[in-house]
C-alpha positions, 0 to 999 in steps of 0.5 A, spaced: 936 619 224 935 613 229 930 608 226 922 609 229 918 605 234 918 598 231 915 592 233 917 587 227 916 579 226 923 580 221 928 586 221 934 587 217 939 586 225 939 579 224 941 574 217 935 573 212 936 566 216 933 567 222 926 570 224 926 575 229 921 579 234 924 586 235 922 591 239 926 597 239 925 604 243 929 610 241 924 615 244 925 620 238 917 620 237 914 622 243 912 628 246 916 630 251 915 629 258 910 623 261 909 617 257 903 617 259 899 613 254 902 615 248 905 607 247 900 603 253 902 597 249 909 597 250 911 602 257 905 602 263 905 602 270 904 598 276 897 599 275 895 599 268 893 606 268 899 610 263 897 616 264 898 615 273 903 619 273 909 613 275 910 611 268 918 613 264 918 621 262 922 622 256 926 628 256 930 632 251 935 636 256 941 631 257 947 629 254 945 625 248 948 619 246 949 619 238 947 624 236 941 623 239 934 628 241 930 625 246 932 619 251 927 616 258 929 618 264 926 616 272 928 620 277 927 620 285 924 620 290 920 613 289 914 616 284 915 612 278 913 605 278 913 604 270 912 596 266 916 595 260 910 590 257 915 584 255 908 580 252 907 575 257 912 570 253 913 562 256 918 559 250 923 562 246 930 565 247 931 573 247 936 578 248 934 585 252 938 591 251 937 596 255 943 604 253 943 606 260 946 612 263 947 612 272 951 619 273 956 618 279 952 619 286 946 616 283 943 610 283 938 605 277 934 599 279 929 594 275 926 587 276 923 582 271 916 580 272 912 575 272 905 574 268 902 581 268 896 581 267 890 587 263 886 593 267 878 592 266 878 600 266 884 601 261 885 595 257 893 596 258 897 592 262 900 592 270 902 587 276 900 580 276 897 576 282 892 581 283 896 588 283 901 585 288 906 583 282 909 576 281 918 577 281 922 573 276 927 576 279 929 580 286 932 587 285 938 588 280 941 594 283 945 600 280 949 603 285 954 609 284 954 612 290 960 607 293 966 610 289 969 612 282 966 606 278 959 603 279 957 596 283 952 592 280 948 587 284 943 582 283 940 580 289 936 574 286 943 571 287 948 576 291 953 576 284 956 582 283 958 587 278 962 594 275 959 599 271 962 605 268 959 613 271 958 618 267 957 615 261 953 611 256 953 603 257 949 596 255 946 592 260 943 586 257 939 580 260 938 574 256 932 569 257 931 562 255 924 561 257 924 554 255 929 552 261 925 558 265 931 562 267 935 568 265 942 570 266 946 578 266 951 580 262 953 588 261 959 590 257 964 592 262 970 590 262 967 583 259 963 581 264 958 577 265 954 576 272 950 571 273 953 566 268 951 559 271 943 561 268 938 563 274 931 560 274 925 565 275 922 566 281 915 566 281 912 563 275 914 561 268 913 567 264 916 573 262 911 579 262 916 584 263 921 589 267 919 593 272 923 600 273 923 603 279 925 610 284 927 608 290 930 614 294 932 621 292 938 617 288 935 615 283 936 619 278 939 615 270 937 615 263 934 610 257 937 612 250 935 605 246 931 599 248 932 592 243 928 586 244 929 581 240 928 572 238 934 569 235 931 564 230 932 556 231 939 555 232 944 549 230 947 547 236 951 543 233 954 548 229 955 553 234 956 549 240 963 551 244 967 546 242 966 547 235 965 554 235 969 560 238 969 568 237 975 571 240 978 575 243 971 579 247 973 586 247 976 586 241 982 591 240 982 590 232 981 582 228 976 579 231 978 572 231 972 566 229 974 558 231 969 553 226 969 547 224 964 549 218 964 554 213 962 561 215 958 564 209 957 571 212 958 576 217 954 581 220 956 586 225 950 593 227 951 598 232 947 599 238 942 602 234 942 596 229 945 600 223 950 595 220 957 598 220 961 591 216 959 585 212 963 580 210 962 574 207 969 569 207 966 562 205 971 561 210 972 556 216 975 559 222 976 567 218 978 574 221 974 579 222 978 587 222 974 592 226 980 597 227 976 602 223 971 601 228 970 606 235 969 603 240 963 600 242 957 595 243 957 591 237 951 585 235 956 580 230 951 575 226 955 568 224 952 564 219 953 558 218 950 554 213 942 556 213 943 558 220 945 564 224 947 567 231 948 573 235 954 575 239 955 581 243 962 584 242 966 589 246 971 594 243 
């Protein structure tokens, strides 16, 4: 059974080493249908009122992933208009990992906001800037209507990406809020898009993502959400011309490049369980992941008394 909704300042995903805030989203505990105000403190709407009949639907009536029972689902024709609430963070780094799936001929979009800000009548949050929304980001658009594999595209900077139809994948955002940007990478292939950092576009704040149905082809499924803040890092250690993770995908041997003893090494799936753990006590070791299926995969090194977290593609 997936790991119920948790919003935890430590959780076993990440080394003892680094404290990390998560928020994980597995929809098996809601009651299918409109989201409603069942969790107003993590999905809302534009509005800040839960139950206006635009937030996320949880569903149990397509393909699961996982073994999975229920999943979150927007759909067409531009009714649903729903807030993730991020908290209106200003410092820090963290990661979003959102399990999507677009069907062929459909389409998925989102963007990131900017300070949201609290209904007087419901308390819960919605659009900052008075309900007109302030955009961290122009529209990042998922279209599967052009051909066999779908195009990605943010339209903040125009870069360009593939993702597959049809079948589940791991889009990611990372955030360094300290810097006030944000750059994109999706498990496709390895591709990362946007890996010069964007800077936000309307303030320095991180309040959420905005999911949106734009057409009548929209039409695509969230299985999992994380939310997570890597601890305090040492640079120095894992900084890229003392420290390489190769190759990414990965077919078998995951191969690490290090100037300093790696003590340990955790590897999760996407529904954080941990699936391998080794402690080499080694510099520069190997990492066999042959017995595991192909995947998305969160890999924490730990250097010393620090950690880091990678994403690893097989």
């Amino acid at each position: 059974m997936k790991t119920k909704l948790v919003y935890l300042l430590a959780l076993a995903i990440v080394s003892n080493s680094i404290n990390a805030q998560i928020l994980e989203d597995d929809f098996e505990y809601y009651t299918l249908g409109d989201m409603g105000n069942q969790n107003p403190m993590v999905w809302s709407t534009w509005s800040g009122v839960p139950d206006d009949g635009t937030n996320i639907l949880v569903v149990d009536d397509f393909m699961p992933p996982n073994g999975s029972s229920q999943q979150a689902y927007i759909g067409p024709n531009s009714v649903q208009n729903c807030l993730l609430d991020l908290f209106n963070l200003t410092s820090g780094e963290y990661f979003l990992f959102l399990y999507m799936y677009i069907p062929a001929g459909s389409n998925a979009s989102l963007n990131i906001q900017g300070e949201t800000e609290t209904n007087a009548v419901t308390g819960f949050q919605g659009a900052g800037s008075g309900g007109a929304g302030i955009f961290n980001s122009d529209m990042m658009y998922f279209d599967g209507t052009i051909g066999p594999t779908g195009i990605f595209t943010d339209f903040t900077t125009g870069d360009h990406g593939e993702f597959p139809l049809d079948e589940w994948f791991t889009f990611q955002i990372n955030f360094d809020l300290d810097n006030v940007k944000y750059h994109i990478e999706q498990p496709y292939e390895g591709m990362t898009i946007d890996a010069d950092p964007v800077s936000f576009q309307g303030d320095a704040t991180l309040g959420g993502i905005n999911l949106t149905s734009t057409d009548e082809n929209t039409n695509y499924w969230i299985d999992l959400l994380l939310f997570l803040e890597p601890g305090i890092i040492a640079i120095d250690d894992f900084s890229s011309t003392n420290f390489k993770l190769f190759p990414n995908p990965v077919t078998d041997i995951l191969n690490i490049e290090s100037e300093a003893s790696v003590s340990e090494i955790e590897v999760y799936n996407t529904l954080g369980k941990q699936v391998l753990k080794t402690r080499p006590n080694a510099i520069s070791p190997s990492l066999d992941m042959s017995a595991l299926s192909s995947g998305v995969y969160l890999v924490s090194v730990t250097i010393g008394n620090t950690s880091k977290i990678f994403k690893v593609v097989k």
